[in-house]
LUMMI-567416 format. One line per 3 residues: their letters; for each residue x, y, z of N, C-alpha, C, O. Coordinates in nm, 2 decimals. Atoms other than C-alpha are relative to their C-alpha. Layout:
% LUMMI-567416
A = X Y Z X Y Z X Y Z X Y Z  ... .
END
This chain:
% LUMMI-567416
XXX = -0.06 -0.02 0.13 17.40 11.19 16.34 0.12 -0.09 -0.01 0.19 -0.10 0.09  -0.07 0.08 0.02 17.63 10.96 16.17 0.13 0.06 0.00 0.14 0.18 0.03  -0.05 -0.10 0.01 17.96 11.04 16.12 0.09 -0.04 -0.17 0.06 -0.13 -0.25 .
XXX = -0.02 -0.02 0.19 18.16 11.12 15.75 0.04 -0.14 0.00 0.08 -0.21 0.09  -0.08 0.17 0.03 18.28 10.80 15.63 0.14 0.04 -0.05 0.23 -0.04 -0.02  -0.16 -0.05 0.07 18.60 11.00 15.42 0.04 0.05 0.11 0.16 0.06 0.08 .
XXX = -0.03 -0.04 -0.08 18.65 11.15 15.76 0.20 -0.05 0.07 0.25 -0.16 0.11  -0.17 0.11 -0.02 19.05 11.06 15.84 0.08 -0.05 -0.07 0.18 -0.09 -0.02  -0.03 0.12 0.12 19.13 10.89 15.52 0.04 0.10 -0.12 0.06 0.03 -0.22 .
XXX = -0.01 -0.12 0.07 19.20 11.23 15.31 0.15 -0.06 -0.05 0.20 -0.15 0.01  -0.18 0.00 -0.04 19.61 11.23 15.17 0.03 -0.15 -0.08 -0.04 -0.25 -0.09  -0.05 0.13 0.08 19.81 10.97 14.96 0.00 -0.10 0.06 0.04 -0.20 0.00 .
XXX = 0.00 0.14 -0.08 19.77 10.73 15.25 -0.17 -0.08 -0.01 -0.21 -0.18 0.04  0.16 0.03 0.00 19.37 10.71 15.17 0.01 -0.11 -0.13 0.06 -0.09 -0.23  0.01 0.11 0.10 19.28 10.36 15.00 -0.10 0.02 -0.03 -0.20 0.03 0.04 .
XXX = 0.14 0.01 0.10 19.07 10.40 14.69 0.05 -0.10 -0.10 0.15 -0.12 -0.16  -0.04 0.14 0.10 19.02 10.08 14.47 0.00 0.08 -0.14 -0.06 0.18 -0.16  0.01 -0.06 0.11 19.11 10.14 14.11 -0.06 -0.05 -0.08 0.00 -0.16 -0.10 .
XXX = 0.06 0.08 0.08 18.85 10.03 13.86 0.06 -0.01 -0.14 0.09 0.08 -0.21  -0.04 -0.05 0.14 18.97 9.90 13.54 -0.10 0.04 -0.09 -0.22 0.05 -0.06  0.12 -0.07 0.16 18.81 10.03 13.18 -0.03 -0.13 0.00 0.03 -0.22 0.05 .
XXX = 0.07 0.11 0.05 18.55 9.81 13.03 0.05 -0.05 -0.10 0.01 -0.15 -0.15  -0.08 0.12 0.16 18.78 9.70 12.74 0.14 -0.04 0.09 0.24 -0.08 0.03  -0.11 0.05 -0.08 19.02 9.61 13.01 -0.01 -0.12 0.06 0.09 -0.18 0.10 .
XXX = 0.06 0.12 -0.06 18.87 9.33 13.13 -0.14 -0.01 0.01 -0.22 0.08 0.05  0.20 0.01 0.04 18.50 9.18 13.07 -0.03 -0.13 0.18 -0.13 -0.19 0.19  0.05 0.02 -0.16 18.51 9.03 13.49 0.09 0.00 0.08 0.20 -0.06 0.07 .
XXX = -0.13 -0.04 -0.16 18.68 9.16 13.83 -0.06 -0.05 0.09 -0.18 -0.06 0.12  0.04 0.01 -0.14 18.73 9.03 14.11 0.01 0.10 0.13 0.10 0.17 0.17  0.02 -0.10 -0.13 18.60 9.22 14.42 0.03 -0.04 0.08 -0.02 -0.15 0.10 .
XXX = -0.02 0.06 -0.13 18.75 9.16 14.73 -0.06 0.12 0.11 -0.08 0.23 0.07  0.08 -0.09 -0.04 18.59 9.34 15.01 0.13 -0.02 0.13 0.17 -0.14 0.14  -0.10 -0.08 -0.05 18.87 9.48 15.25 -0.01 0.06 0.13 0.08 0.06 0.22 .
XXX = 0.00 -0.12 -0.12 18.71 9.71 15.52 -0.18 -0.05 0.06 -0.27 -0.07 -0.02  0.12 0.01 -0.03 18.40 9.65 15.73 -0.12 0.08 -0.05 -0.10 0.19 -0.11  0.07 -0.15 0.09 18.07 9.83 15.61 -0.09 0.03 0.18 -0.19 0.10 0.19 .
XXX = 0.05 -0.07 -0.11 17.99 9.87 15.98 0.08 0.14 0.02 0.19 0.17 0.00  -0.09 -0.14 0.00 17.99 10.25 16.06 -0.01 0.07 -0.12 0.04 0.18 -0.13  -0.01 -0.11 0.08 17.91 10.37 15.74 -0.13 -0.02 -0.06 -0.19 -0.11 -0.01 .
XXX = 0.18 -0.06 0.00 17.55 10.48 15.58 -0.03 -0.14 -0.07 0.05 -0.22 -0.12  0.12 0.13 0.04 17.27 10.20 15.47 0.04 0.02 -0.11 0.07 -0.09 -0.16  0.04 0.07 0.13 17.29 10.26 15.12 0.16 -0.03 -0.06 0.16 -0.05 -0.18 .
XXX = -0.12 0.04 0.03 17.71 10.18 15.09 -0.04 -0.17 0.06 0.00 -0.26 -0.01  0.05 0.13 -0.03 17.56 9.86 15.28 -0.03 -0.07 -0.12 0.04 -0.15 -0.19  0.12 0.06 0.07 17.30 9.78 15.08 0.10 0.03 -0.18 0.06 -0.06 -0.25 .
XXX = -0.08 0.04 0.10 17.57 9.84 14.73 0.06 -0.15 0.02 0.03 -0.25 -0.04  -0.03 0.16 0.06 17.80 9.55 14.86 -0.08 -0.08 0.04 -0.04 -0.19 0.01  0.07 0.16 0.04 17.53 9.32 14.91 -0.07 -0.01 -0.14 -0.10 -0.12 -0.18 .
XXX = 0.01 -0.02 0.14 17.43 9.41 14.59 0.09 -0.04 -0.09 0.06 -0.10 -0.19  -0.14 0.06 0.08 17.78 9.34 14.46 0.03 -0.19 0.01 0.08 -0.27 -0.07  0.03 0.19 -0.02 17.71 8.97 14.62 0.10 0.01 0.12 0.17 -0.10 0.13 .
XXX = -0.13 0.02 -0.10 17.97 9.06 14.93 -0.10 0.04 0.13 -0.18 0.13 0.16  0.13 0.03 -0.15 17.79 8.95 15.28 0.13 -0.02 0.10 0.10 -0.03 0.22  -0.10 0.00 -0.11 18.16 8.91 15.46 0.13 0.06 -0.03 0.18 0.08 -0.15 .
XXX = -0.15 -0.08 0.04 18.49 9.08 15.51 0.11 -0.09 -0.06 0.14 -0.20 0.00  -0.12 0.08 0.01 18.77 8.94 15.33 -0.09 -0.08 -0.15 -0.02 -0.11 -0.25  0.05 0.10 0.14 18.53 8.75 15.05 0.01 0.08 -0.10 0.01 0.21 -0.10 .
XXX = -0.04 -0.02 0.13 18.59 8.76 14.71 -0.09 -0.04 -0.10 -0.13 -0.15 -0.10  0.10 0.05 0.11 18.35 8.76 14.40 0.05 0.08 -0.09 0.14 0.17 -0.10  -0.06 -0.04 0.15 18.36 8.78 14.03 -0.12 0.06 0.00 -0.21 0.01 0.06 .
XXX = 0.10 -0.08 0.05 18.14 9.04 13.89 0.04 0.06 -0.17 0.15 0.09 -0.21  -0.01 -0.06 0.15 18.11 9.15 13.54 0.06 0.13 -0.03 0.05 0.20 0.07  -0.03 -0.12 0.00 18.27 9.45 13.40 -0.06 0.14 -0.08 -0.01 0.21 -0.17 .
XXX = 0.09 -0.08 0.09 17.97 9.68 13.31 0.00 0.16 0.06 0.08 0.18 0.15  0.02 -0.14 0.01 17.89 10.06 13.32 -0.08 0.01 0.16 -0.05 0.07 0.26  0.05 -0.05 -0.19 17.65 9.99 13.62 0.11 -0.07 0.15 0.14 -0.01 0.25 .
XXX = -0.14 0.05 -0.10 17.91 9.74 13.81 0.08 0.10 0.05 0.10 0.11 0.17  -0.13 -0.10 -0.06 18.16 10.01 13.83 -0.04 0.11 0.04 0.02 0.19 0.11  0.05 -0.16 -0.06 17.95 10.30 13.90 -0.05 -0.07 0.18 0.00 0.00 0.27 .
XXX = 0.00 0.04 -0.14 17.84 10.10 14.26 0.16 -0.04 0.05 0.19 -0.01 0.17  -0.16 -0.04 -0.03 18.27 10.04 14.26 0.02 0.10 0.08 0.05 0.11 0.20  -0.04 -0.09 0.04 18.29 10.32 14.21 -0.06 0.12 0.22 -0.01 0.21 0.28 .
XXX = 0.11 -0.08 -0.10 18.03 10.44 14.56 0.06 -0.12 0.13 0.02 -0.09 0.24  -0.10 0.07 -0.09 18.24 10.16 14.78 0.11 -0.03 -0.01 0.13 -0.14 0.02  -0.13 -0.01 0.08 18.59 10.22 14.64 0.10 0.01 0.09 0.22 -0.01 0.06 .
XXX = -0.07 0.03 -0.16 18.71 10.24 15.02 0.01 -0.12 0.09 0.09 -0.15 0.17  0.02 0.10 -0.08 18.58 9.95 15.14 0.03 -0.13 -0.06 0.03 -0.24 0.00  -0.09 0.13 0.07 18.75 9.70 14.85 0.09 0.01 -0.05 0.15 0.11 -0.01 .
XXX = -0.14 0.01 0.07 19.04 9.60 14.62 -0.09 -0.05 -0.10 -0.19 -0.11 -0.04  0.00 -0.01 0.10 18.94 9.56 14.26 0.09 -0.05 -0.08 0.17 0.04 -0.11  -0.09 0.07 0.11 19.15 9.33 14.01 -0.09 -0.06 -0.10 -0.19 -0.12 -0.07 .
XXX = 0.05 0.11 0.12 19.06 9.18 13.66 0.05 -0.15 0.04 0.16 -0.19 0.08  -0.01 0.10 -0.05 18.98 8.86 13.71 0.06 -0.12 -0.07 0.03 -0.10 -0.19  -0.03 0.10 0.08 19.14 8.54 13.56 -0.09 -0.10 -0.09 -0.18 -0.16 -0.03 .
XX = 0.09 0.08 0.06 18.97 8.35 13.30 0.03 -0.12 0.04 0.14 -0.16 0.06  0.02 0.13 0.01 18.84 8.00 13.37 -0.10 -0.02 0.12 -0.14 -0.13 0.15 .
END
């Protein structure tokens, strides 16, 4: 059996990314932060979904209803900023 992934991380010292609103910005950048070794297949299988295949890389993603709800289900394992136009 695996073990919790929130296990330890409880308390104002626990990093959760903050998504912005959809009228806040129309694309964020995802930076990916924390390995996804160690925690269940389908938190995996979100950031490669999000387009994030290594630690530390950064992608633009749109800022839709479904985007932020998978944020939203690895919100430990990145950093989240509206991204710059151009």
């Amino acid at each position: 059996m695996g073990r919790s992934p929130a296990v330890g991380r409880q308390g104002p010292a626990h990093h959760a990314a903050t998504i912005p609103a959809e009228d806040a910005a129309s694309v964020l950048a995802v930076k990916q932060i924390r390995s996804e070794i160690g925690h269940p297949e389908t938190m995996r299988r979100t950031l490669r979904a999000l387009g994030l295949r290594h630690h530390q890389q950064v992608v633009r993603v749109p800022n839709t209803s479904s985007v932020r709800g998978m944020l939203t289900k690895v919100r430990h394992l990145v950093e989240v900023a509206a991204a710059e136009k151009g």
